[in-house]
VMD Tcl script that draws the C-alpha trace (Angstrom):
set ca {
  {75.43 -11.10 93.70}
  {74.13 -11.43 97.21}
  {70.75 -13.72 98.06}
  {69.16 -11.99 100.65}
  {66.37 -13.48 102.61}
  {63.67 -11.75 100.72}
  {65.28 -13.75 97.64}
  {64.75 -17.29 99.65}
  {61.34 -16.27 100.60}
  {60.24 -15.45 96.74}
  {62.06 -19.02 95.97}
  {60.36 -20.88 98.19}
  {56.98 -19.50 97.35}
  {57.46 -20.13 93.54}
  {58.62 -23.16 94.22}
  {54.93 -24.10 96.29}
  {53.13 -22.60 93.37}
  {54.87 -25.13 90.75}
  {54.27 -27.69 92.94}
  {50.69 -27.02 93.17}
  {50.34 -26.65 89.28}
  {51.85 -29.38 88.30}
  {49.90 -31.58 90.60}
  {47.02 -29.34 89.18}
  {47.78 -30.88 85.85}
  {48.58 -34.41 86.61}
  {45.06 -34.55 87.57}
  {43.64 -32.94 85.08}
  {45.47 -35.17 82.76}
  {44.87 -38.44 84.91}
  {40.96 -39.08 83.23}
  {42.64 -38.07 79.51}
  {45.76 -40.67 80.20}
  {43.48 -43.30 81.44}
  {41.19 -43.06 78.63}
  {44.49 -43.71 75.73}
  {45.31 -46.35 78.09}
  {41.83 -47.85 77.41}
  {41.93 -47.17 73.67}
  {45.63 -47.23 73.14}
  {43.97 -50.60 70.74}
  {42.90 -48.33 68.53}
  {44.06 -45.50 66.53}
  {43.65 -42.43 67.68}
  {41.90 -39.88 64.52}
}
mol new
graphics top color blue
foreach p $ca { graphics top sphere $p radius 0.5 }
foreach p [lrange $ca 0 end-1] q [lrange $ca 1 end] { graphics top cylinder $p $q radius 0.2 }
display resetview
């Protein structure tokens, strides 16, 4: 099978976009993580 440069460029693109969602989630998950931290005490119902 041969990569062409097309291939490369649709790589490298996904490979921004993950990027950018996954930093997308760590901060949406930050206030939610720091919160358990806070509580982590007591049990969570």
């Amino acid at each position: 099978m041969e990569i062409t440069v097309l291939d490369i460029q649709i790589l490298k693109a996904l490979h921004r976009e993950v990027k950018e969602v996954s930093l997308l989630i760590k901060e949406m998950t930050a206030p939610y993580k720091a919160l358990q931290r806070k509580h982590s005490s007591t049990p969570l119902y």
